[in-house]
C-alpha positions in Angstrom: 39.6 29.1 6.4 42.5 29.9 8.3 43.8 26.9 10.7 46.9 26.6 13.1 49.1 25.5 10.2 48.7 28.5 8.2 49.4 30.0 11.9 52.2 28.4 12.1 53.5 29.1 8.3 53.0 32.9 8.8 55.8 32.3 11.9 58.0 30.6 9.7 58.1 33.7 7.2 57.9 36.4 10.0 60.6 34.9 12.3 64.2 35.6 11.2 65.9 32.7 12.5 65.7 29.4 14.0 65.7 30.8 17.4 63.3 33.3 17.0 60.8 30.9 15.3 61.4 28.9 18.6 60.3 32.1 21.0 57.7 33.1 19.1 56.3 29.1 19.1 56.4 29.4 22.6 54.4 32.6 23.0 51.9 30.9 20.5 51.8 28.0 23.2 52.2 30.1 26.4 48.6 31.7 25.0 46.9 28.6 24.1 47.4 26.7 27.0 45.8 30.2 29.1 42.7 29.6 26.6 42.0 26.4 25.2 38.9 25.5 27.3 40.9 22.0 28.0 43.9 23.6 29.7 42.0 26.7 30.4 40.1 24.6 33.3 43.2 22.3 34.0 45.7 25.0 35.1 45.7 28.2 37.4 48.6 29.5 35.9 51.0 29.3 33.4 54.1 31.0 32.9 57.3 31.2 30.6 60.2 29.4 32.1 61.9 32.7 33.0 59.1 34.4 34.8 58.1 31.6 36.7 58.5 32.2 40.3 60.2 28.4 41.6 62.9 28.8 38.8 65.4 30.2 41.8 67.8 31.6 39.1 68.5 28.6 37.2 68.9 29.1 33.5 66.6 27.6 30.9 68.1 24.0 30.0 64.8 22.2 28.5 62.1 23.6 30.2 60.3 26.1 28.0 56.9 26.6 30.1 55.4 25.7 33.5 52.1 25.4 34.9 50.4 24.9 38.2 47.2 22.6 38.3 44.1 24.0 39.4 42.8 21.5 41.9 46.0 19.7 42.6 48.7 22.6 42.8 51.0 19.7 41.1 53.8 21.6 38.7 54.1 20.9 34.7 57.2 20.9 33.0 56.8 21.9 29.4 58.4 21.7 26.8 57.8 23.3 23.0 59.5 21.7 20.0 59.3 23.4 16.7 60.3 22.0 13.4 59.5 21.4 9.8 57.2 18.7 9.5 59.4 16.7 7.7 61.7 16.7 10.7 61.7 13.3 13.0 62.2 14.3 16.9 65.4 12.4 18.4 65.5 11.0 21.8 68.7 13.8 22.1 66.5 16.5 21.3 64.3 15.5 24.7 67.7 14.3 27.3 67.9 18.2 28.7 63.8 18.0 29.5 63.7 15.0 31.0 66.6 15.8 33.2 65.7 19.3 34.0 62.2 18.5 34.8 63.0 15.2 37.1 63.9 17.4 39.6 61.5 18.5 42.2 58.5 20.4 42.6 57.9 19.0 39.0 54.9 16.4 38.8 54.0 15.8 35.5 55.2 16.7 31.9 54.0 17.8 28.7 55.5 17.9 25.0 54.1 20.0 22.2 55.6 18.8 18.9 54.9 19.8 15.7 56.6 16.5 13.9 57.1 12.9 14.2 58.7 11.3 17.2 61.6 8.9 16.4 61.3 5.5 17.5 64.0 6.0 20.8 61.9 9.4 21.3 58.6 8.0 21.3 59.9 4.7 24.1 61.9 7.5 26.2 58.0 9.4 26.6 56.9 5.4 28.1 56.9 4.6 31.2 58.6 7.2 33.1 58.3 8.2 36.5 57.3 11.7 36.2 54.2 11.2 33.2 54.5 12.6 29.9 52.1 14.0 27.9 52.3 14.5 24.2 50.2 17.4 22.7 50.6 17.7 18.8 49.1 19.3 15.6 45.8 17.6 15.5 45.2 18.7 19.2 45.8 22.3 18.3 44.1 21.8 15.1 40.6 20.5 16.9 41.0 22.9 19.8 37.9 25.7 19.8 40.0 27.9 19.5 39.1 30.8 16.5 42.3 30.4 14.5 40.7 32.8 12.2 41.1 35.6 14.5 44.9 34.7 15.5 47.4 38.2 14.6 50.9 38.1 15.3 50.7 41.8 16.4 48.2 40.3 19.2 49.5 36.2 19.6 47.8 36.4 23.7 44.4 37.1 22.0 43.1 33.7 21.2 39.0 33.7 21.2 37.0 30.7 21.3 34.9 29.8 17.9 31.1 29.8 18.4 29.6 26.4 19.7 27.9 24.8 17.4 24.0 24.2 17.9 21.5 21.2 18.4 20.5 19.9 15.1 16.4 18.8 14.8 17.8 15.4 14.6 19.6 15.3 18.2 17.1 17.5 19.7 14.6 14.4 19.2 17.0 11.9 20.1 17.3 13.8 23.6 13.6 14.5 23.9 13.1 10.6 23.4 16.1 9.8 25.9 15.0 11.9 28.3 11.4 10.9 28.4 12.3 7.2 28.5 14.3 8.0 31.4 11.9 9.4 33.1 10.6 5.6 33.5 13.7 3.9 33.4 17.2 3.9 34.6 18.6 1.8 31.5 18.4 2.1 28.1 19.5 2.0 24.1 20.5 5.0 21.9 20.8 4.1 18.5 22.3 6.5 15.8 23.8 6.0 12.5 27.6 6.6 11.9 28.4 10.4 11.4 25.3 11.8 13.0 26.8 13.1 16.3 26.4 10.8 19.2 29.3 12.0 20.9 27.8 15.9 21.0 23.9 14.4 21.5 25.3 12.9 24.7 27.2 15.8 25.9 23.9 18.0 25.2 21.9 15.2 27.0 24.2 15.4 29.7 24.0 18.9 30.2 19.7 18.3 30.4 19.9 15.6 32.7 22.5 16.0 35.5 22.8 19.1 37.3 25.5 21.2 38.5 27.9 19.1 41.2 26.8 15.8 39.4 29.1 13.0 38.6 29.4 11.6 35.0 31.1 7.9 33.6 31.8 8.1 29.9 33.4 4.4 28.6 34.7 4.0 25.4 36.5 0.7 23.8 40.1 2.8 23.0 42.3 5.3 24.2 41.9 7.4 20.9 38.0 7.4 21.2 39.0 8.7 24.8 40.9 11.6 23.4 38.5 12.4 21.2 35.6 12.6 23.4 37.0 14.7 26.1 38.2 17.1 23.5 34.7 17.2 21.8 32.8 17.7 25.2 35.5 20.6 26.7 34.9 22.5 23.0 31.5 22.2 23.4 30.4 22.3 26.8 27.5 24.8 27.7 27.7 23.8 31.4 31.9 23.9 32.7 33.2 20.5 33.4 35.7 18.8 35.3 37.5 15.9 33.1 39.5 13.4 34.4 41.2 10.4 32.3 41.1 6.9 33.3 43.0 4.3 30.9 46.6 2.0 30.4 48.3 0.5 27.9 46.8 -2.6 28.5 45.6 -4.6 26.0 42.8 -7.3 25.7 43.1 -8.7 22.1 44.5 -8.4 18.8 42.6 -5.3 17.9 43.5 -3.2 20.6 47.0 -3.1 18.8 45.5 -0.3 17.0 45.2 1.9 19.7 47.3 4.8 20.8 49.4 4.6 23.8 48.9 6.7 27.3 51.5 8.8 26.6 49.8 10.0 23.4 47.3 11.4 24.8 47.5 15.0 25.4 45.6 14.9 29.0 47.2 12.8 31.6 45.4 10.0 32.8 45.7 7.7 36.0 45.0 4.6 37.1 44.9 5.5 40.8 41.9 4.8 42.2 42.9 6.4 45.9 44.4 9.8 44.2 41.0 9.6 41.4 38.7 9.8 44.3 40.6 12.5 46.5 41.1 14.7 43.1 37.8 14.7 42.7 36.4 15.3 46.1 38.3 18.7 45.6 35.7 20.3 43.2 32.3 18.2 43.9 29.3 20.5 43.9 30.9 23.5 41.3 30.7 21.7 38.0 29.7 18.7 36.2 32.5 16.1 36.7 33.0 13.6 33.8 35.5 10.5 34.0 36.2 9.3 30.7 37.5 5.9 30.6 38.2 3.1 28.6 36.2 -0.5 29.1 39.8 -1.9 29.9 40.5 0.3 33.0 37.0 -0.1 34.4 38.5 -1.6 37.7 40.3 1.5 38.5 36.3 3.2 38.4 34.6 -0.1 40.6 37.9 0.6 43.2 37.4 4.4 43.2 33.8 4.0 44.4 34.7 1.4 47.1 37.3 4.4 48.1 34.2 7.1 48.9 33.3 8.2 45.1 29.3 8.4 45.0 27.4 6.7 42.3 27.2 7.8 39.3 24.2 10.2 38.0 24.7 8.9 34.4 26.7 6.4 32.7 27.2 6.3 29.1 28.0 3.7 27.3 29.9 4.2 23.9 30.3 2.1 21.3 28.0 -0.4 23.5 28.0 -3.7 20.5 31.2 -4.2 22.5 29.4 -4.9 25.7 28.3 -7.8 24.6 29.1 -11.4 24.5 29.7 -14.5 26.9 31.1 -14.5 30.5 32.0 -18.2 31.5 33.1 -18.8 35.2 33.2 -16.1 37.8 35.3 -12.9 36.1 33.6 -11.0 33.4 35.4 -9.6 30.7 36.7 -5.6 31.0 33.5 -4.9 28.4 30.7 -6.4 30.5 31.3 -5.2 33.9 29.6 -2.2 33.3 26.4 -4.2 33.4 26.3 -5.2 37.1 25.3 -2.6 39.6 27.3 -4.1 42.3 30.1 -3.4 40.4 29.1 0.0 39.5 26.7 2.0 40.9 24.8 4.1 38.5 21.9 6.2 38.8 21.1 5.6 34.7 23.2 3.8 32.0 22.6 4.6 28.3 24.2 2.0 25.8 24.8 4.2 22.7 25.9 2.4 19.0 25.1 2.5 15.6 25.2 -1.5 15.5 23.4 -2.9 17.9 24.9 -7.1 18.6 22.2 -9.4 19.2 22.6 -13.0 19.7 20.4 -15.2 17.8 17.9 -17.6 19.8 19.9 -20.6 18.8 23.2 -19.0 20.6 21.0 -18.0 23.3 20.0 -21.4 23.8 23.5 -23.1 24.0 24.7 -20.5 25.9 21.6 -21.7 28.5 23.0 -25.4 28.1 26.4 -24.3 28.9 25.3 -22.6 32.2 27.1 -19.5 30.6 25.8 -15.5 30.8 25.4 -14.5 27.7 24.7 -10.8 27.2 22.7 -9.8 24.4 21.7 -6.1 23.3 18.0 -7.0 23.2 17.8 -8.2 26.3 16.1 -5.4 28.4 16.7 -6.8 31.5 20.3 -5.4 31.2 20.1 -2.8 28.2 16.6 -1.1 28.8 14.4 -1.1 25.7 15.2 1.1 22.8 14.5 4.8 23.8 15.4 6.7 19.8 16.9 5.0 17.0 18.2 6.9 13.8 19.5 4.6 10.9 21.7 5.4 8.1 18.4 5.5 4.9 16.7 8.2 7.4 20.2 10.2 8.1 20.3 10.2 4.0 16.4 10.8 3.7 16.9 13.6 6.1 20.0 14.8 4.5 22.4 14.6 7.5 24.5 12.1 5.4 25.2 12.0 1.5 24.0 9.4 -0.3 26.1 6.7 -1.4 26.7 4.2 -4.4 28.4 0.8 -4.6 30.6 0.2 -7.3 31.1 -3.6 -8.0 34.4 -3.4 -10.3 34.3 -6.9 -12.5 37.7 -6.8 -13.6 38.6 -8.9 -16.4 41.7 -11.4 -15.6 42.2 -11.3 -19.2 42.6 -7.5 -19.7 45.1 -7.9 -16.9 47.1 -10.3 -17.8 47.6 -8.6 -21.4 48.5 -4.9 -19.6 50.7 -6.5 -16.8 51.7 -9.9 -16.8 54.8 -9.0 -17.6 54.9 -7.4 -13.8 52.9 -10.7 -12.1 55.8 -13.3 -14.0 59.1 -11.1 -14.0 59.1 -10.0 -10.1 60.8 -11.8 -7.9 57.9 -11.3 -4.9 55.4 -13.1 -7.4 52.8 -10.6 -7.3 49.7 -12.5 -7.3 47.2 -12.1 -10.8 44.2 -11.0 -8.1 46.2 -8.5 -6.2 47.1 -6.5 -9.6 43.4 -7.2 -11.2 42.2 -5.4 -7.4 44.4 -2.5 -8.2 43.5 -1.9 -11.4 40.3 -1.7 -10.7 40.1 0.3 -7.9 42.1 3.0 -9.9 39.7 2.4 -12.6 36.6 3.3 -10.0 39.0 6.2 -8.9 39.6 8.0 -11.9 35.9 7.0 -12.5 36.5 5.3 -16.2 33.7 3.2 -16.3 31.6 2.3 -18.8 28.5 4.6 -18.8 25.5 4.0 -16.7 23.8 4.9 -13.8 26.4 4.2 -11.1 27.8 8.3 -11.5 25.3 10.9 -12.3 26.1 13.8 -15.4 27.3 16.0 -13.2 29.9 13.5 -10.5 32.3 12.2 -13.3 35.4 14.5 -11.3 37.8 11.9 -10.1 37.9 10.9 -6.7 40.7 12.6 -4.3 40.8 10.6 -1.3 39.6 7.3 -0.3 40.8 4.9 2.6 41.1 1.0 1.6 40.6 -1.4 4.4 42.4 -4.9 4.5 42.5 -7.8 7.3 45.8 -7.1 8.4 48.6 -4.6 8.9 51.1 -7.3 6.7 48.4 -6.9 3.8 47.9 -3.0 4.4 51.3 -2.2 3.9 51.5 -5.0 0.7 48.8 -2.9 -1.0 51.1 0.0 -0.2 53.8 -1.2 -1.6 52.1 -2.4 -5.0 50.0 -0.1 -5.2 51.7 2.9 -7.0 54.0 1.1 -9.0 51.4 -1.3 -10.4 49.1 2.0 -11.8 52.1 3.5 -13.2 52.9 0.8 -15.3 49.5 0.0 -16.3 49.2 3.8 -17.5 52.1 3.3 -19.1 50.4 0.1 -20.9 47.8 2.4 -22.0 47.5 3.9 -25.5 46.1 7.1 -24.1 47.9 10.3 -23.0 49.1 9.9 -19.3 49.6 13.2 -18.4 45.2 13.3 -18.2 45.4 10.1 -16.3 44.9 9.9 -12.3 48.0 9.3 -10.2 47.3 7.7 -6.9 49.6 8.2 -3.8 49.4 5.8 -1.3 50.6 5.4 2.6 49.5 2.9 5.7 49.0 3.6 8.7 48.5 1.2 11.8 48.3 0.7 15.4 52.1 0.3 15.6 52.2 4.7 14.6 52.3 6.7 17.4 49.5 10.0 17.4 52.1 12.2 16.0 52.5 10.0 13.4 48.9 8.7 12.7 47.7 12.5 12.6 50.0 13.7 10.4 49.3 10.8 7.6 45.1 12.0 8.1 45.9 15.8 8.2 48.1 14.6 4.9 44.1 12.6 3.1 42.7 15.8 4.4 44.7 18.4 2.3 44.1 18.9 -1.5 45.8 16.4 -3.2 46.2 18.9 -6.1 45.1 18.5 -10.0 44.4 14.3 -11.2 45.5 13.0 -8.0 44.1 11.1 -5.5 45.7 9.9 -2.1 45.2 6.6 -0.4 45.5 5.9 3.3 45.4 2.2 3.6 45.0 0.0 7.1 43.3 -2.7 8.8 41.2 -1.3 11.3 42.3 1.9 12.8 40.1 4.1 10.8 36.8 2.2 11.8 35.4 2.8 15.0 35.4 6.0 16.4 38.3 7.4 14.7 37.8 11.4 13.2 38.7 10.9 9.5 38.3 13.6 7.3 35.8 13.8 4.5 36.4 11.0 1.9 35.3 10.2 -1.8 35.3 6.9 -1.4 35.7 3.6 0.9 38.1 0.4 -0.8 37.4 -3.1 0.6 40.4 -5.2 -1.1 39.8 -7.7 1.7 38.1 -6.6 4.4 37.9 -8.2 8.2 35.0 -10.4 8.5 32.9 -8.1 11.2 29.7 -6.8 10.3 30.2 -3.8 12.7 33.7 -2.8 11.3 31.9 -2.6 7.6 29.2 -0.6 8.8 31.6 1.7 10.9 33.8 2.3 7.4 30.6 2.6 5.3 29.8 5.3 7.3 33.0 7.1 6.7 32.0 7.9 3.3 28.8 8.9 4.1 29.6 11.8 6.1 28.7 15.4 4.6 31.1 17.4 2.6 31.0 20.5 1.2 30.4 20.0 -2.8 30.1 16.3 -2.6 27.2 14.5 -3.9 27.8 11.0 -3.2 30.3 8.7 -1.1 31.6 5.7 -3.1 31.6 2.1 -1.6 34.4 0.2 -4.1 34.9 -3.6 -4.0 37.3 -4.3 -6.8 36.4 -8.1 -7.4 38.8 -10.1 -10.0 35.9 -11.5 -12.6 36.5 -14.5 -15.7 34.4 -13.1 -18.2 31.4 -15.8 -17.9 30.8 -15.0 -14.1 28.8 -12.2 -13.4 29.8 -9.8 -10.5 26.7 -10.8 -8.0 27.9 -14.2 -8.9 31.4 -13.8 -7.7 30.2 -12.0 -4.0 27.9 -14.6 -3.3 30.0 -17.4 -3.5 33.4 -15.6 -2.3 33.8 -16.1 1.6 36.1 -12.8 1.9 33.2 -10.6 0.8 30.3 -12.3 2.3 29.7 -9.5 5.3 30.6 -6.6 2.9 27.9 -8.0 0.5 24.9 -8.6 3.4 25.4 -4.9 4.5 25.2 -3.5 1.4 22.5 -5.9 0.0 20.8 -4.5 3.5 21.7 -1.0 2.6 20.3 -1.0 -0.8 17.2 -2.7 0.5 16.7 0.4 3.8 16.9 -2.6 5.6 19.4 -1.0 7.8 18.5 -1.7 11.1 21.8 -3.2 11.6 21.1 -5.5 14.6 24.4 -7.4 14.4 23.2 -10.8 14.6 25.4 -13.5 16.1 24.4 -16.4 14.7 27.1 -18.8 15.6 28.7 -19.4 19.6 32.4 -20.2 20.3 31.9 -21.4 24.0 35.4 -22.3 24.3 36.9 -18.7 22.6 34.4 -16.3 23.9 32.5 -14.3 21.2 
């Protein structure tokens, strides 16, 4: 299959110098933004610098583009940057842009980049007064567009790929939505990680609201937000307006793992006066969707006090984080969306794979406390359950593989006589459990386990990509660090050949990354790692909810966060459909003495208590996955 970075290696060997890789880039870009659906909709025109007609003479000093916005008229600067991606973007390389295009009639900006911004680069993009948008590989490489068909004797002809079609699966979800609206303006749309909410939705959307109707789509991040819109331009039956409502702001420690505005590669606002007038431009052609995070639902709330009608549907994504206490009068950025004062909505739907209900106990001191306490099973706000689809029914029905847990109990022993010479000597005292978790996990890997039922006859390849998941960024990029070196010099311990033994790569990635940067280290899992190798991308919580990761071997929990919801979203990572894969692997490398059992070992250790109730659910198709909050921190919120 041929994709934009075998487009883009084809320029490298047919252009005959820097400069004419940099032209011919630019014609590649000129015809994608004239017909990626995205930009396709966004702009009336676009032209190279030099044949655009506000250039008034001036020569070319940055700007290598410029396009006119369709309902706006407002004028892009853009600019193409081409280089190896090895190659780290400066803050120079971008001076000449900025300055250039700070001049009027310009209104916004764009970047396309095919490599890493540098740290200066990346802060120089934030914040500015003119916007900046960043559009990068992974954009270009999720784009509808047919890459297939691409010739450079023909680079203007870029066709659309086919849509992809309603599987059985969503075409009941939506008969079940839709009839349970017919009663109802609220309601619950559960579906198992992996099975296609995001497209169900968009095809439910296209059922339900007609032509000139008005669309709210909420998501917890910025990078969900990205996702989405792209997913619902490519797919879109029925054309659609899109408009982008999110900040940078932040409202706790997780949200450190999103992406910034200026990654995304749509501009976004936050003004409810300009939302509301941009809008009112093209009501009655299309189907207009705002997309917005939870965390910028003010801006929504203020557009409608400014004139914008209420909505025909809102969806709800990723609706467990909906939940939870409001004490005093302001409700938290998640809840909001509840209230019909607030928001005025013809219909919500609350779509999840893990529903969070609160048990009666927390209910009840939540009552004592004169606190609201919003629970998913409480109809009264949610609306009753109109389709559910858990994971054992995705697997029964074969839209995910199957899955099976390996349990590694690694012998302290055995450890200690391969490597203690590494857990004495170094001066960072590597810990005895951090090099038994290692081991192991190579060991489940490379799949040399003692025989038995956990890999079938024909699955005993060894695995070429997993993610591992740890509770923090500082132990992410520990495991990184060990990692690699520790395997080495156990193989080297080893009385076997080494060239037939596995070598694992491993890099992190975190919040901190910026989109250029994140993509690139998932575009890197997704290619072949090659003969005996397997590649590692390691984090804390990044990858979990809503996040496109490509299709993985295997899931590590080395010491995973203590959130039911973010085991279930990483579980379902692995259980998402590959070509030639059989099974997804769950591995929790446990260190073991040899008179404990495994089982033994979960029960009793605190760090893999979650991790051990899903799976013990799991195993038992006890998979409803109501996250039930059991306990109530009043004076933290929940």
């Amino acid at each position: 299959m041929i994709t934009i970075y075998d487009i883009l290696d084809q320029l490298r060997n047919v252009a005959n110098s820097k400069r004419e890789q940099g032209d011919l880039f630019e014609r590649l870009m000129l015809a994608f933004l004239r017909n990626d659906p995205l930009y396709k909709q966004r702009f009336n025109r676009v032209w190279p610098w030099m044949e655009w007609p506000g250039r008034d003479g001036r020569v070319d000093t940055g700007i290598d583009l410029v396009a006119e916005e369709a309902d706006t008229g407002d004028i892009w600067a853009i600019q193409c940057k081409f280089h190896e991606p090895g190659h780290r973007i400066q803050k120079s390389d971008l001076d000449s842009f900025f300055t250039e295009s700070g001049k009027h009639p310009f209104r916004k900006r764009m970047i396309i980049v095919t490599a890493p911004m540098s740290k200066h680069a990346e802060e120089a993009c934030d914040g500015q007064q003119i916007p900046v948008s960043i559009l990068d590989m992974e954009a270009l490489e999720k784009s509808p567009i047919d890459w297939r068909r691409f010739s450079w004797d023909r680079p203007e002809f870029l066709p659309p790929r086919a849509k992809k079609a309603l599987r059985p699966h969503q075409e009941a979800a939506i008969a079940d939505v839709m009839a349970g609206f017919e009663k109802l303006d609220r309601g619950k749309l559960i579906m198992a990680c992996g099975t296609g909410k995001t497209f169900t939705a968009l095809k439910l959307t296209e059922k339900l609201v007609s032509a000139g109707g008005l669309v709210l789509f909420l998501v917890p991040s910025i990078a969900l937000l990205s996702q989405t819109l792209r997913e619902w331009t490519a797919e879109a039956e029925i054309p659609l307006r899109s408009f982008a409502v999110c900040s940078d702001k932040k409202v706790g420690k997780g949200d450190s793992e999103d992406l910034r505005v200026s990654d995304l590669a749509y501009p976004a606002t936050t003004n409810a006066e300009r939302l509301v007038a941009e809008i009112k431009k093209g009501l009655g052609k299309e189907i207009t969707v705002i997309y917005s995070t939870y965390q910028s639902i003010d801006v929504v709330s203020e557009a409608q006090k400014a004139g914008l009608p209420a909505f025909d549907l809102v969806i709800c994504d990723e609706a467990h984080r909906t939940t939870g206490v409001v004490q005093g009068e302001e409700a938290s950025y998640f809840t909001k969306v509840h209230e019909e004062k607030f928001l005025q909505a013809n219909k919500r739907l609350y779509m999840t794979a893990t529903p969070r209900i609160y048990a009666d106990a927390s209910k009840t001191k939540a009552k004592e406390a004169n606190v609201e306490l919003y629970s998913m099973d409480d109809e009264s706000v949610y609306g009753p359950e109109f389709h559910r689809l858990n994971f054992s029914k995705a697997v029964e029905l074969g839209i995910l593989s199957d899955y099976k847990v390996i349990i590694l109990a690694v012998d302290e022993k055995h450890v200690l006589h391969h490597l203690g010479h590494r857990i004495y000597d170094r001066e960072d005292r590597v810990k005895l459990d951090d090099v038994a978790k290692i081991v192991g996990c190579w060991n489940a890997l490379s799949k040399r386990i003692i025989p038995d039922n956990t890999f079938p006859t024909e699955d005993f390849k060894p695995m070429q990509r997993a993610v591992a998941f740890t509770t923090s960024i500082k132990n992410s990029k520990r495991v990184t660090e060990l990692f690699e070196h520790t395997v080495e010099d156990y193989c080297r311990s080893l009385s076997e050949q080494n060239e037939d033994l596995l070598v694992c790569e491993v890099h992190h990635v975190d919040g901190t990354h910026n989109i250029v940067e994140r993509n690139s280290k998932l575009q890197w899992l997704k290619e072949d790692p090659g003969v005996n190798k397997c590649r590692i991308l390691s984090n804390a919580r990044c990858l979990t909810e809503g996040v496109d990761v490509p299709a993985l071997d295997a899931v590590i929990f080395l010491n995973p966060r203590n959130s039911q919801v973010d085991v279930v979203q990483a579980i379902g990572r692995v259980m998402r459909k590959a070509e030639g894969k059989e099974y997804g692997y769950v591995i929790l490398p446990v260190a073991v003495s040899p008179e404990n059992s495994p089982e033994e070992v979960l029960n009793k250790d605190p760090q893999y208590k979650v991790v051990w109730q899903v799976l013990n659910a799991l195993r038992a198709h006890d998979d409803r996955f109501n996250d039930l909050v059991n306990k109530l921190e009043l004076n933290r919120g929940c």
